[in-house]
Biopython code that builds the backbone (N, CA, C, O; Angstrom):
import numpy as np
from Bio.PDB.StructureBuilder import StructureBuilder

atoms = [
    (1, "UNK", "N", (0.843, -1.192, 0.000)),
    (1, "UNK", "CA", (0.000, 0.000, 0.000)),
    (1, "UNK", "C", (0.880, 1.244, 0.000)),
    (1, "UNK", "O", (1.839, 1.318, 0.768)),
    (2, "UNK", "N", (0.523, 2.368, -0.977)),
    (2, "UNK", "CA", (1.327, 3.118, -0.774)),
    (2, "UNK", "C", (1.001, 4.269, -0.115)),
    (2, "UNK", "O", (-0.129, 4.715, -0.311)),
    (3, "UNK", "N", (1.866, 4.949, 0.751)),
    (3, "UNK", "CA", (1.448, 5.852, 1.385)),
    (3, "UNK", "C", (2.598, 7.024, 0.935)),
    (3, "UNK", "O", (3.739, 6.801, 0.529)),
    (4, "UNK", "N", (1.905, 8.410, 1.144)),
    (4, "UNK", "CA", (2.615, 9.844, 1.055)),
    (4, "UNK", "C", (2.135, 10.204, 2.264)),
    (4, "UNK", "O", (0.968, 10.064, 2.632)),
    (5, "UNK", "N", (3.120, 10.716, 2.948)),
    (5, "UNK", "CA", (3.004, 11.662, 4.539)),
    (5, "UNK", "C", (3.834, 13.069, 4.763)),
    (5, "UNK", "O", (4.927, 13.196, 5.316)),
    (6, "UNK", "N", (2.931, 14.177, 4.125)),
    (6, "UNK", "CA", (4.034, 15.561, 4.517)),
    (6, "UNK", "C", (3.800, 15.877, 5.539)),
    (6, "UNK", "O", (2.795, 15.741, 6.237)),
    (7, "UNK", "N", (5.274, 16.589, 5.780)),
    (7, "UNK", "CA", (5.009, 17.909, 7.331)),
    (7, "UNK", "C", (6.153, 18.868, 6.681)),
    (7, "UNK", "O", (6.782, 18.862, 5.623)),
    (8, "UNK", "N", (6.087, 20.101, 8.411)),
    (8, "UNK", "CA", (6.723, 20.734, 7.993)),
    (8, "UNK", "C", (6.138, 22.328, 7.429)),
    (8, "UNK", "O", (6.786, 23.372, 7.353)),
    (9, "UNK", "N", (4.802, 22.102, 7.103)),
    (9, "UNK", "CA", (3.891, 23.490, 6.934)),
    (9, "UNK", "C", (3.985, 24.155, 8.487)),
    (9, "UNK", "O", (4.417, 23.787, 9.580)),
    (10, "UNK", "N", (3.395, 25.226, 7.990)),
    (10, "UNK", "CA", (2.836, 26.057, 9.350)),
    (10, "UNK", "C", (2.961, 27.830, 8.690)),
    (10, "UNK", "O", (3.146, 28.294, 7.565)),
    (11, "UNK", "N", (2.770, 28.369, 9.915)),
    (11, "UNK", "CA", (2.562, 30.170, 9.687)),
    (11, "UNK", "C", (3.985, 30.744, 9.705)),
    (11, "UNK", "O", (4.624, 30.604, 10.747)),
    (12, "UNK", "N", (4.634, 31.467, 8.508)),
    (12, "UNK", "CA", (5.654, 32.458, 8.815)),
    (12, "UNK", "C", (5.302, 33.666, 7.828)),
    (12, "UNK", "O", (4.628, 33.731, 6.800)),
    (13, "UNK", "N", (5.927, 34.455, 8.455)),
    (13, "UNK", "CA", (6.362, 35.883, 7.935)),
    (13, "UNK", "C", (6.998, 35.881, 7.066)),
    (13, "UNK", "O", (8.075, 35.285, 7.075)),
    (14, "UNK", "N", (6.433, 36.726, 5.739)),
    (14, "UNK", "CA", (6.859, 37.010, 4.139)),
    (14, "UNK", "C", (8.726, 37.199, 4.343)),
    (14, "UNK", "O", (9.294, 37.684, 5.322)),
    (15, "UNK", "N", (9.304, 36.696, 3.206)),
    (15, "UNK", "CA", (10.879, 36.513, 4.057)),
    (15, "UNK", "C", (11.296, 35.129, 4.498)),
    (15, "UNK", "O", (12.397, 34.661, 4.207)),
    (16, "UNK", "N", (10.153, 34.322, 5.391)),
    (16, "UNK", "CA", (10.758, 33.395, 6.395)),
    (16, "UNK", "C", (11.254, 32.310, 5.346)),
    (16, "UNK", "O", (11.642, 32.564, 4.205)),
    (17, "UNK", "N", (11.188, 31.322, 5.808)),
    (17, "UNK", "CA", (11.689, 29.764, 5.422)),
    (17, "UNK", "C", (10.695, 29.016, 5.933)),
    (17, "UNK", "O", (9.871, 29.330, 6.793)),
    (18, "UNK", "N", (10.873, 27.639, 5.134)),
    (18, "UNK", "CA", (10.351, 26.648, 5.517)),
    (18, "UNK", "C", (10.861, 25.393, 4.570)),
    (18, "UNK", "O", (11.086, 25.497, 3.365)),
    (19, "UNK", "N", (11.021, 24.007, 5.470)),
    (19, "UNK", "CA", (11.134, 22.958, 4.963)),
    (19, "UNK", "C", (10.213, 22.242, 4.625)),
    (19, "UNK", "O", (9.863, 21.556, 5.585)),
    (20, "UNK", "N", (9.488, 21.998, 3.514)),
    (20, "UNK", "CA", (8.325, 20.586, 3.749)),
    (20, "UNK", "C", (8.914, 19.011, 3.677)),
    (20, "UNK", "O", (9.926, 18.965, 2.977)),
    (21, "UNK", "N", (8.585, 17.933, 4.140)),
    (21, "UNK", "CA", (8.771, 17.119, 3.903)),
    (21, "UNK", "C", (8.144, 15.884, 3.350)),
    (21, "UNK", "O", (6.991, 16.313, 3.388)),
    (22, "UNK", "N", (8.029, 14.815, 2.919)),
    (22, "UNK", "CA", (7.360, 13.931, 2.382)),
    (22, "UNK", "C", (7.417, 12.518, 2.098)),
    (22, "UNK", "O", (7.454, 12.041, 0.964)),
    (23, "UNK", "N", (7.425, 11.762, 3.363)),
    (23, "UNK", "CA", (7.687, 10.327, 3.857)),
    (23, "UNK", "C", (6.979, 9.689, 2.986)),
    (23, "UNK", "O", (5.777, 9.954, 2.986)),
    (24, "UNK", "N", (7.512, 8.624, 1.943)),
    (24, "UNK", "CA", (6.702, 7.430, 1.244)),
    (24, "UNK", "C", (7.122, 6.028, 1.654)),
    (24, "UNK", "O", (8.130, 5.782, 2.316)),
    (25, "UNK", "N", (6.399, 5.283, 1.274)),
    (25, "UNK", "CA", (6.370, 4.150, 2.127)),
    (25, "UNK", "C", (5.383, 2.999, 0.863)),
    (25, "UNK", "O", (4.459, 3.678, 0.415)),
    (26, "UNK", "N", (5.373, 2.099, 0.480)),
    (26, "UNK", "CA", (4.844, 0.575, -0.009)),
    (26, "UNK", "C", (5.354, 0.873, -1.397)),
    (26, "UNK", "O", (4.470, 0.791, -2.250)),
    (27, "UNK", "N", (6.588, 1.209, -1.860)),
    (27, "UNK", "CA", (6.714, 0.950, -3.076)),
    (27, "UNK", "C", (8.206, 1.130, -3.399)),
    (27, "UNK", "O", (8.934, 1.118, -2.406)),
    (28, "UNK", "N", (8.755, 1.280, -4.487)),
    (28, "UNK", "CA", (10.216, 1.795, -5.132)),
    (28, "UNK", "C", (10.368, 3.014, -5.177)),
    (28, "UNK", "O", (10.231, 3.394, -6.339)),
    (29, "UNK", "N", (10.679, 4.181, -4.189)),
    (29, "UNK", "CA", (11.189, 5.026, -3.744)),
    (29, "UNK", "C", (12.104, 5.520, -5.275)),
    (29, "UNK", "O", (11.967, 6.270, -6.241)),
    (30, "UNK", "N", (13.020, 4.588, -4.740)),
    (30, "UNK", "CA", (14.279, 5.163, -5.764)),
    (30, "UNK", "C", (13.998, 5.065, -6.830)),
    (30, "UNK", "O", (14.601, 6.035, -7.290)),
    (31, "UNK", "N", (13.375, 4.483, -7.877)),
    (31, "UNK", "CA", (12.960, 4.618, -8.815)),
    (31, "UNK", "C", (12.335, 5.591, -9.818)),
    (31, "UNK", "O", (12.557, 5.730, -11.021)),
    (32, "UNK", "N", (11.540, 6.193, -9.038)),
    (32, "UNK", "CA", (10.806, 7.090, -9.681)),
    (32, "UNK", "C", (10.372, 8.565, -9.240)),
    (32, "UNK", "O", (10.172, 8.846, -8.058)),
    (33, "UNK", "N", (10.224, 9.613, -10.429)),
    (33, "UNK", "CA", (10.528, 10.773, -9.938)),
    (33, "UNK", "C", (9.185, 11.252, -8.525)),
    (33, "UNK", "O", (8.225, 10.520, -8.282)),
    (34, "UNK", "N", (9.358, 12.118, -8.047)),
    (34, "UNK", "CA", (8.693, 12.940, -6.935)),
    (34, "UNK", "C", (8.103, 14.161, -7.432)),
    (34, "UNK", "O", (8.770, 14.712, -8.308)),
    (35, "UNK", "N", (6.972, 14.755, -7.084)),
    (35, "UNK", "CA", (6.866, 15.962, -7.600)),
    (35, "UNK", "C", (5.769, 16.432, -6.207)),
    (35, "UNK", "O", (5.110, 15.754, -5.419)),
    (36, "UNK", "N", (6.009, 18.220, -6.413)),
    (36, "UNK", "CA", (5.583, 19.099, -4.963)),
    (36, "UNK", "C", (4.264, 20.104, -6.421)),
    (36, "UNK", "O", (4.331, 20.430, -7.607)),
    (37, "UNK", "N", (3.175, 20.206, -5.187)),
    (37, "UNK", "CA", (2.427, 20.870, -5.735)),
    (37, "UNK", "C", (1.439, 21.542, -5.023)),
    (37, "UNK", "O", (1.258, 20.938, -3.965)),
    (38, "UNK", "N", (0.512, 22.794, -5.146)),
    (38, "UNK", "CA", (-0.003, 23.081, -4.486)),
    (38, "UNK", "C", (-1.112, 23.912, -4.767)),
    (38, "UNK", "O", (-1.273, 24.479, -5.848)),
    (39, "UNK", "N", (-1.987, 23.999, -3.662)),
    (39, "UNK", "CA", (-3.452, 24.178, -4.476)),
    (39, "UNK", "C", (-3.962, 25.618, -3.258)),
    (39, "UNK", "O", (-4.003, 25.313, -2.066)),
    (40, "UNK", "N", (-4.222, 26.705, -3.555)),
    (40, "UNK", "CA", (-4.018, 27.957, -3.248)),
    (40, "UNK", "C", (-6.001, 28.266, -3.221)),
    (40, "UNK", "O", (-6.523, 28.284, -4.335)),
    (41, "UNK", "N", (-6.780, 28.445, -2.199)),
    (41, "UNK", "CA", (-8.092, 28.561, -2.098)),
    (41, "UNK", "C", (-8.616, 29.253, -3.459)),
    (41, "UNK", "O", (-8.041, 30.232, -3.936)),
    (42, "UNK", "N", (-9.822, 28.629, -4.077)),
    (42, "UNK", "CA", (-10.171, 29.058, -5.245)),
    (42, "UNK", "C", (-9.519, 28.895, -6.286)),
    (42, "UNK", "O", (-10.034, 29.349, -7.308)),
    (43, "UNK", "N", (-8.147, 28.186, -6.408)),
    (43, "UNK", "CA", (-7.458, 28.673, -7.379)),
    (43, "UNK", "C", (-7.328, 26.445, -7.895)),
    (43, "UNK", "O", (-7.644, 25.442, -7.253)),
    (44, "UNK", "N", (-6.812, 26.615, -9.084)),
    (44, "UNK", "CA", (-6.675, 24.309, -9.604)),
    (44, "UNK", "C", (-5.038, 24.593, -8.944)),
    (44, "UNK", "O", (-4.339, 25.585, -8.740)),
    (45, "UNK", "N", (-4.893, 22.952, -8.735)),
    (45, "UNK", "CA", (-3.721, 22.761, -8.063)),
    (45, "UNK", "C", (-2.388, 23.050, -9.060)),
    (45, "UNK", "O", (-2.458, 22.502, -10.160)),
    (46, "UNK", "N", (-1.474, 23.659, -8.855)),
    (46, "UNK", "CA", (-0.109, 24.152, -9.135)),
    (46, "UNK", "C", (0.809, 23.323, -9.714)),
    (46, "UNK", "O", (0.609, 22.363, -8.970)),
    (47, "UNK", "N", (1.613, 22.964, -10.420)),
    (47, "UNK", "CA", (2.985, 22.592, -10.247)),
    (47, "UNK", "C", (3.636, 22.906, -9.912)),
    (47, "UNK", "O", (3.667, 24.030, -10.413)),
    (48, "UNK", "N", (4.643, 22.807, -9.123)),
    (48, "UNK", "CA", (5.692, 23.515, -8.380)),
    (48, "UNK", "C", (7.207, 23.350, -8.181)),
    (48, "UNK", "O", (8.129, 24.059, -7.779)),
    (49, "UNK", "N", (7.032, 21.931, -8.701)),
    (49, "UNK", "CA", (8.862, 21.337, -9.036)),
    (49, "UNK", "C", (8.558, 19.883, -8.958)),
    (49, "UNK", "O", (7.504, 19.512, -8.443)),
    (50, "UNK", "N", (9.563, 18.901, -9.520)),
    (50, "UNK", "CA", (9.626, 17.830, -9.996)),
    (50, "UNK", "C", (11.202, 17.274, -9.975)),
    (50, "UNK", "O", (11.925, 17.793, -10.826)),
    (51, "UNK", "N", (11.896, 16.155, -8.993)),
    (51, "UNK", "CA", (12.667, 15.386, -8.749)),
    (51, "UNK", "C", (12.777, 14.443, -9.484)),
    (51, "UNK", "O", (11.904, 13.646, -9.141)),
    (52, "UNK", "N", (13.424, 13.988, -10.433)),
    (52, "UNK", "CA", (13.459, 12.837, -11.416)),
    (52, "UNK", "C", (14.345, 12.006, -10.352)),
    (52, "UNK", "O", (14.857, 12.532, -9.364)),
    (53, "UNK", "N", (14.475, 10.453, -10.730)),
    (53, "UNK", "CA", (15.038, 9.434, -9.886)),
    (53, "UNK", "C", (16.682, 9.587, -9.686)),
    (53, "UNK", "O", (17.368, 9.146, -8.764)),
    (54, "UNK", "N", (17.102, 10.378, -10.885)),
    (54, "UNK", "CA", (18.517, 10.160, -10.967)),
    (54, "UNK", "C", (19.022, 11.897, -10.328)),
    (54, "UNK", "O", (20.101, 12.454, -10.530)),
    (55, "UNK", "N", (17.845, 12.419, -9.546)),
    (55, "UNK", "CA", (18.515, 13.588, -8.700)),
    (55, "UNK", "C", (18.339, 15.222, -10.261)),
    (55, "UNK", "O", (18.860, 16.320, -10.071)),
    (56, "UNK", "N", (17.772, 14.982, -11.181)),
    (56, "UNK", "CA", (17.547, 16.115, -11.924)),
    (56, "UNK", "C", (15.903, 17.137, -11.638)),
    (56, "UNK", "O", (14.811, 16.595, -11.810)),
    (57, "UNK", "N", (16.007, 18.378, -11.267)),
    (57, "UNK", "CA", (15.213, 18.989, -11.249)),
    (57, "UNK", "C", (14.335, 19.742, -11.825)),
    (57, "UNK", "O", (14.477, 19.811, -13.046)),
    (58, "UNK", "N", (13.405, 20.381, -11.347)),
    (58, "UNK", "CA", (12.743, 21.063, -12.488)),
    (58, "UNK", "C", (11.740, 22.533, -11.579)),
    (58, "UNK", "O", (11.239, 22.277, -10.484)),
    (59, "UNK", "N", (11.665, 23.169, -11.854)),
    (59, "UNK", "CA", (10.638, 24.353, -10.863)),
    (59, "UNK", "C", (9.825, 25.240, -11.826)),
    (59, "UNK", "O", (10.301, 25.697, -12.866)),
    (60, "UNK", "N", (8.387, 25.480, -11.346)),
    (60, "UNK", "CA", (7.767, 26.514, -12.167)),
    (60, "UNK", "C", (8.845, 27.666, -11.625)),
    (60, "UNK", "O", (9.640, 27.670, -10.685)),
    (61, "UNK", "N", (8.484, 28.694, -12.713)),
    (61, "UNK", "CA", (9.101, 30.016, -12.638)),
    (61, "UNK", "C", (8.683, 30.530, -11.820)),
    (61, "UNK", "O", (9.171, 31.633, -12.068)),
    (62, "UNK", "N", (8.053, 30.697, -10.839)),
    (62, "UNK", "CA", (7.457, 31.575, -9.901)),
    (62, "UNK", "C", (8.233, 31.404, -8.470)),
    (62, "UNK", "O", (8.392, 32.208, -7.551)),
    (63, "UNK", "N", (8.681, 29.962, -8.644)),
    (63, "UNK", "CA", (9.636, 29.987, -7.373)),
    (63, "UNK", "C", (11.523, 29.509, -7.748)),
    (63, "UNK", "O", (12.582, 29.328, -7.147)),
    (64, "UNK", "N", (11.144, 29.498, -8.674)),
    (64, "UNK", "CA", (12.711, 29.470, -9.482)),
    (64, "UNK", "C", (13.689, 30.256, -8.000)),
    (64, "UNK", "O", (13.162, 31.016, -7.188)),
    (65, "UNK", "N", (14.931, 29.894, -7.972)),
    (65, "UNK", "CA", (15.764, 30.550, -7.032)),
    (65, "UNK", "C", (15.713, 30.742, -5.763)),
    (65, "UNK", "O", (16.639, 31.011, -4.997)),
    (66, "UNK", "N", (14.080, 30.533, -5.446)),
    (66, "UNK", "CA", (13.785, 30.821, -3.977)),
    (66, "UNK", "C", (13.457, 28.724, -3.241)),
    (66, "UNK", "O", (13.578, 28.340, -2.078)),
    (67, "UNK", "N", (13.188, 28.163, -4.075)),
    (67, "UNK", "CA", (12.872, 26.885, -3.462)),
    (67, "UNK", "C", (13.864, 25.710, -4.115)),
    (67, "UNK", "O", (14.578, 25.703, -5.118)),
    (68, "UNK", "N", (13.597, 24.788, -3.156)),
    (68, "UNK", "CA", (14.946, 23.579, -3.865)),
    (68, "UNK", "C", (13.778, 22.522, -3.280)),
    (68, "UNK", "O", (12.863, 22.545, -2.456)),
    (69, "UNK", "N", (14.407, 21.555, -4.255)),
    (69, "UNK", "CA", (13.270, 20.170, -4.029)),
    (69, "UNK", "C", (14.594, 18.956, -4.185)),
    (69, "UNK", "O", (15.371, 19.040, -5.136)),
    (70, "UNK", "N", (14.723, 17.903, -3.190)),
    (70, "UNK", "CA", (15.778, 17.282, -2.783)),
    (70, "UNK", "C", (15.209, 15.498, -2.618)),
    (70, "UNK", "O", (13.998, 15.284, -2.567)),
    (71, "UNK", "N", (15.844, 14.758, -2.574)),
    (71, "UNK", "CA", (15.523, 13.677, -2.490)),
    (71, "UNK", "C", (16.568, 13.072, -1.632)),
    (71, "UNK", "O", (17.770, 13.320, -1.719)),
    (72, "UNK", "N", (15.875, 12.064, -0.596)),
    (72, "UNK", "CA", (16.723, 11.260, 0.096)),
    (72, "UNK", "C", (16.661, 9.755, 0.155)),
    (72, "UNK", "O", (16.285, 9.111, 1.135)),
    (73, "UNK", "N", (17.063, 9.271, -0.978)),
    (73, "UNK", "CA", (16.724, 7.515, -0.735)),
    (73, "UNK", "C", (16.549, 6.885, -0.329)),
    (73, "UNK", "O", (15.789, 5.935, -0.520)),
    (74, "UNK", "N", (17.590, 7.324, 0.874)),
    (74, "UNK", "CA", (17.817, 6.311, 1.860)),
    (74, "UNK", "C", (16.631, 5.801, 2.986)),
    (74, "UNK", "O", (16.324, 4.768, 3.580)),
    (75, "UNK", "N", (15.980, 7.812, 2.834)),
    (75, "UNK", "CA", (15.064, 7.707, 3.746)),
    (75, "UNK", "C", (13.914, 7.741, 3.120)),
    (75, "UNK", "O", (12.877, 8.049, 3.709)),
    (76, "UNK", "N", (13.965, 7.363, 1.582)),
    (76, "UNK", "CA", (12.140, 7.672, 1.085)),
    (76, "UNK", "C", (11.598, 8.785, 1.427)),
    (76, "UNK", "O", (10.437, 8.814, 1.837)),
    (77, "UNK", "N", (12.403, 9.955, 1.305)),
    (77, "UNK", "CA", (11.616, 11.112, 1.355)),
    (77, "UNK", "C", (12.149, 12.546, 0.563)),
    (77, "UNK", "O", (13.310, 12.877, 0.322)),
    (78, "UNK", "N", (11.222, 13.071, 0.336)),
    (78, "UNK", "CA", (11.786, 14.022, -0.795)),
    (78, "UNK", "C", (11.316, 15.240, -0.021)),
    (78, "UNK", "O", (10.488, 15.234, 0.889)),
    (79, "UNK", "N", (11.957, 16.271, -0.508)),
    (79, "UNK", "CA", (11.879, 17.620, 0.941)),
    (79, "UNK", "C", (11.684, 18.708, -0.245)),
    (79, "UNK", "O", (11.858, 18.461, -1.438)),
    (80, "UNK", "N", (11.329, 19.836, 0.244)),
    (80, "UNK", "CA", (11.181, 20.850, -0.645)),
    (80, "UNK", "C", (11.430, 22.173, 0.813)),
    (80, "UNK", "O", (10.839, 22.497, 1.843)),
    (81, "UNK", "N", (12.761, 22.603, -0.001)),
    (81, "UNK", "CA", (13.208, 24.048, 1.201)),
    (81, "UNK", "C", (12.488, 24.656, 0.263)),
    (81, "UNK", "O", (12.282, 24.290, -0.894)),
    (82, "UNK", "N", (11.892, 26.174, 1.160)),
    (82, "UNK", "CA", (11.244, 27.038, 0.528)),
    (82, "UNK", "C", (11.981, 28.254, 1.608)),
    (82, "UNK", "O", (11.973, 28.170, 2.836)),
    (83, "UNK", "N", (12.608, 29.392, 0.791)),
    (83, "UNK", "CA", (12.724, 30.502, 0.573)),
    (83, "UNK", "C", (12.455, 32.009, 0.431)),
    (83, "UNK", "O", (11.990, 32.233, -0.687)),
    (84, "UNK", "N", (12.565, 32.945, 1.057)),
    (84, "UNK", "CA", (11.995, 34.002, 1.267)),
    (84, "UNK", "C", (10.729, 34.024, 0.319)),
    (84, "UNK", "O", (10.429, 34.651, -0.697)),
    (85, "UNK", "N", (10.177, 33.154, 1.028)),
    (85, "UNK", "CA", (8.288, 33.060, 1.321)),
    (85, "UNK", "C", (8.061, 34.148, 0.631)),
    (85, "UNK", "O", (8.996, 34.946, 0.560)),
    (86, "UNK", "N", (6.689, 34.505, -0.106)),
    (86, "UNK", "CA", (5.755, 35.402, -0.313)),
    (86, "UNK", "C", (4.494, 34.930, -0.091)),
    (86, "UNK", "O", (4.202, 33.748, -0.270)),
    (87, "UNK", "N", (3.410, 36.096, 0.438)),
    (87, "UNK", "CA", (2.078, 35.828, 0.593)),
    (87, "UNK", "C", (1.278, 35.023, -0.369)),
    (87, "UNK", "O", (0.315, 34.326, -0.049)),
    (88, "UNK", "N", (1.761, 35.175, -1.600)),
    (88, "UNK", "CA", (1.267, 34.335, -3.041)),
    (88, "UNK", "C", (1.534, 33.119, -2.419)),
    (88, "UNK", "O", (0.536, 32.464, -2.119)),
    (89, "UNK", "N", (2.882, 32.536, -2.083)),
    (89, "UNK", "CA", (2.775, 30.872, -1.806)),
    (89, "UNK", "C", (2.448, 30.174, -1.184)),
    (89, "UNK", "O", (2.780, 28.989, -1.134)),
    (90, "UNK", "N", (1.144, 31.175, -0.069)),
    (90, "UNK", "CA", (-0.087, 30.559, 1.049)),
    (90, "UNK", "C", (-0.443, 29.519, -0.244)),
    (90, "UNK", "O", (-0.312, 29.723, -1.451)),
    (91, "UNK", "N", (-0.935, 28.349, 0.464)),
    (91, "UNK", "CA", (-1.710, 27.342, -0.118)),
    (91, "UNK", "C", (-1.708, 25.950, 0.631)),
    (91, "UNK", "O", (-1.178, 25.978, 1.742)),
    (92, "UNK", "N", (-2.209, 24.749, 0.208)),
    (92, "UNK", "CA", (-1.701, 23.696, 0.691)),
    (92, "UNK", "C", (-1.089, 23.020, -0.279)),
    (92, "UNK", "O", (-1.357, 22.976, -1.479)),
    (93, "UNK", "N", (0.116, 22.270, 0.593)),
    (93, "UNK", "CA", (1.079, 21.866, -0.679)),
    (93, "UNK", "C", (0.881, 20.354, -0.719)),
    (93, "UNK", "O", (0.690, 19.740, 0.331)),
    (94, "UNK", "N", (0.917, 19.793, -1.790)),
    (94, "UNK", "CA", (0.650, 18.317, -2.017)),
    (94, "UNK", "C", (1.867, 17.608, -2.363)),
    (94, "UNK", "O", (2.482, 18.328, -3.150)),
    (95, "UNK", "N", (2.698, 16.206, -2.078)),
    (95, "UNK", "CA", (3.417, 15.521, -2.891)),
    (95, "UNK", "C", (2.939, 14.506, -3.516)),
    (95, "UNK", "O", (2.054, 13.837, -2.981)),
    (96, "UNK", "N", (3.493, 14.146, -4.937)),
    (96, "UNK", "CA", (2.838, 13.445, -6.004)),
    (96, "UNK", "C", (3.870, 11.890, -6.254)),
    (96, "UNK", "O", (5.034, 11.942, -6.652)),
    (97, "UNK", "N", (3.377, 11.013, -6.031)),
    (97, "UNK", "CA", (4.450, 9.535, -6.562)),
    (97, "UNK", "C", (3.873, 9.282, -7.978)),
    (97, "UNK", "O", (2.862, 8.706, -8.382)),
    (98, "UNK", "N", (4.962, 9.972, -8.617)),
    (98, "UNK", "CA", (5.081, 9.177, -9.975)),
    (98, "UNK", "C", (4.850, 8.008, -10.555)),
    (98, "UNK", "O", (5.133, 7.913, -11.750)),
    (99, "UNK", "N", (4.405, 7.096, -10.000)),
    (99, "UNK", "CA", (4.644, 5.369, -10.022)),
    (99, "UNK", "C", (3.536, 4.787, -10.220)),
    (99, "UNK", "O", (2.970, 4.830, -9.128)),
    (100, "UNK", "N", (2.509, 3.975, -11.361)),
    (100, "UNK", "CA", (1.722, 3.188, -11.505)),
    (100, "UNK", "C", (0.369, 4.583, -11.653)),
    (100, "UNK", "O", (0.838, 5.625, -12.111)),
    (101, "UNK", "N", (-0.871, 4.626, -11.375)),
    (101, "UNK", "CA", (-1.680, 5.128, -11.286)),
    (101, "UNK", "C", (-1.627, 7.134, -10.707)),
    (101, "UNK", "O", (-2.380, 8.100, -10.829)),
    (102, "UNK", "N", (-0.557, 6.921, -10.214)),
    (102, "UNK", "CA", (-0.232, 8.210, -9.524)),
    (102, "UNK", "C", (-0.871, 7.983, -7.732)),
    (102, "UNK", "O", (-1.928, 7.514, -7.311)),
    (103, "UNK", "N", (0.313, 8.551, -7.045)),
    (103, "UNK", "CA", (-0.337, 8.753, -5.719)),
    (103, "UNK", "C", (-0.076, 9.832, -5.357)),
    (103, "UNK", "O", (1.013, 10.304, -5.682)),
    (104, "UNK", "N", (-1.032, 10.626, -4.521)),
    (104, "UNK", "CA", (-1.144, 11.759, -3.475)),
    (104, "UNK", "C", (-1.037, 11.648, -2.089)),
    (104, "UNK", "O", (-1.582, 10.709, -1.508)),
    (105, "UNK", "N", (-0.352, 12.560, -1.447)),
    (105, "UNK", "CA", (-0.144, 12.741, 0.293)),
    (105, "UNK", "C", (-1.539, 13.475, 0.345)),
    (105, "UNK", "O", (-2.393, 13.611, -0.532)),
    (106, "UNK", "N", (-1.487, 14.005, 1.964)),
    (106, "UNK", "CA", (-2.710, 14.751, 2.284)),
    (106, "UNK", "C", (-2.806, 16.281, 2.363)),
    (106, "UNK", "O", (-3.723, 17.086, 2.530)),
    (107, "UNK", "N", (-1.191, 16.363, 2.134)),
    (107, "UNK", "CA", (-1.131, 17.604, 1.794)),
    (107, "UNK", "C", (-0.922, 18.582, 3.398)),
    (107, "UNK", "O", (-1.338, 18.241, 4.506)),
    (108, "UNK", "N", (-0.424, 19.400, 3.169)),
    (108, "UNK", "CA", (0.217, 20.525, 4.063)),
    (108, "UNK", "C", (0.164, 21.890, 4.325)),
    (108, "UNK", "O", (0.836, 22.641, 3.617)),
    (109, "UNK", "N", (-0.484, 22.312, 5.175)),
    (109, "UNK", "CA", (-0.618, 23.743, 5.040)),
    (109, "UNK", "C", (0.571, 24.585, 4.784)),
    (109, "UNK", "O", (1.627, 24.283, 5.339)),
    (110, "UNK", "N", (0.516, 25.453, 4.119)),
    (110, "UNK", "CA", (2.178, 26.686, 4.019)),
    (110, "UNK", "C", (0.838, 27.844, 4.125)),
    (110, "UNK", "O", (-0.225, 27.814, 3.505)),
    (111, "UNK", "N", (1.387, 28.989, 5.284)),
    (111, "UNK", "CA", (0.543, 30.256, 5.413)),
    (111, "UNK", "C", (1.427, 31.450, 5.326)),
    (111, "UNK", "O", (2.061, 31.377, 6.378)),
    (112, "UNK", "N", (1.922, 32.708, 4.569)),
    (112, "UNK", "CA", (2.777, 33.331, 4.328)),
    (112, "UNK", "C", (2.143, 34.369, 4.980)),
    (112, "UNK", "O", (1.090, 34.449, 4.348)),
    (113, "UNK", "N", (2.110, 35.189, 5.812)),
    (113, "UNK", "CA", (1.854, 36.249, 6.070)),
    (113, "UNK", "C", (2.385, 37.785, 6.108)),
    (113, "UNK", "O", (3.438, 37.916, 6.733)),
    (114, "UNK", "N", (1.944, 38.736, 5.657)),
    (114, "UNK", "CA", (2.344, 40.002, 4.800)),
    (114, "UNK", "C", (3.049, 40.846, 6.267)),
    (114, "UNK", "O", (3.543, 41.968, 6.157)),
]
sb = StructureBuilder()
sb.init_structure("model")
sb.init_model(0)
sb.init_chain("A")
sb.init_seg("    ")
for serial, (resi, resn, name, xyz) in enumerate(atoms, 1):
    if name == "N":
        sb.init_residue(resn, " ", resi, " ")
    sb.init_atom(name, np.array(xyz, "f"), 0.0, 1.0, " ", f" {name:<3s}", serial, name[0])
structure = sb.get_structure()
């Protein structure tokens, strides 16, 4: 069974930081790429960056320079640092397993405040 588990959301100030994280579990980890996404009230869910298996990245332009998306094998989990925050990147953030049908976590609050 496969499971996605983020943390790591919460409330900071425009500027701050934050790490998300994203524990997977019933399948081949290493194999296949990871991807972070996020869905902003009223608004369809985002792309936001994409981890291929062999460690190559990818980011919409909107957070280009300010966020990094990382993978750890060892531990089945793929992280996304985020970077002098803006109020725009309030939303909840989702991670995506590439693998068979597609799977979703439950997703994570990020709250940027002005």
């Amino acid at each position: 069974q496969v499971q996605l588990v983020e943390s790591g959301g919460g409330l900071v100030q425009a500027g701050g930081s934050l790490r998300l994280s994203c524990a997977a579990s019933g399948y081949d980890f290493n194999g296949y790429s990871m991807v972070w996404y996020r869905q902003a009230p009223g608004n369809q869910r985002e792309w936001v960056a994409t981890i291929s298996s062999s460690g190559n990245t990818k980011y919409t332009d909107s957070v280009k320079d300010r966020f990094a998306i990382s993978r750890d094998n060892g531990k089945k989990t793929v992280y996304l640092q985020m970077n002098n925050l803006k109020p725009e990147d309030t939303a909840v953030y989702y991670c995506y397993a590439r693998t068979g049908p597609g799977y979703w976590g439950q997703g994570t609050q990020v709250t940027v405040s002005s």
